[in-house]
BANU-660240 format. One record per residue (C-alpha): y, x, z. Coordinates in steps of 0.25 Angstrom, whole numbers, plus 5000, padded with zeros to 4 digits. Layout:
BEGIN
YXZ...
//
This chain:
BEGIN
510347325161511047195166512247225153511047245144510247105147511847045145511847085130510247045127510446905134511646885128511146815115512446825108512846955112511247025107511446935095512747035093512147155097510847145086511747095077512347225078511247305078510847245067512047295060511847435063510247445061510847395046511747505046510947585049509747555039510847565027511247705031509547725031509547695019510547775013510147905024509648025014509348105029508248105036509048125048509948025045508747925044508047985057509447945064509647805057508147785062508447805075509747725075508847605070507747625081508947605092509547485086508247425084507947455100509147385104508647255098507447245107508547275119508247135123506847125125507147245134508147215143507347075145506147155148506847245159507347105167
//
């Protein structure tokens, strides 16, 4: 856990990482939106749903220590 609490207390270095993620949950709302499967979208919905859970990574490793 100790690498984890390096990257979430590192303001510069989280700051990079949501930035990041913030890239790809755009990513992947553009190919949402242009997905003509329902598979497809069941997939991209899952792919958001864990990008977003690792923008709340913070608060969780903080919580553990």
């Amino acid at each position: 856990m100790s690498q984890l609490k390096k990257l979430v207390n590192d303001k510069a270095l989280w700051d990079s990482f949501c930035a990041e993620l913030d890239v790809r949950l755009d990513r992947v709302h553009k190919t949402m939106e242009q997905s003509d499967s329902a598979e497809t979208l069941f997939r991209l919905q899952g792919q958001t749903a864990a990008l977003r859970s690792l923008k709340t990574l913070r608060a969780e490793v903080n919580a553990d220590g």
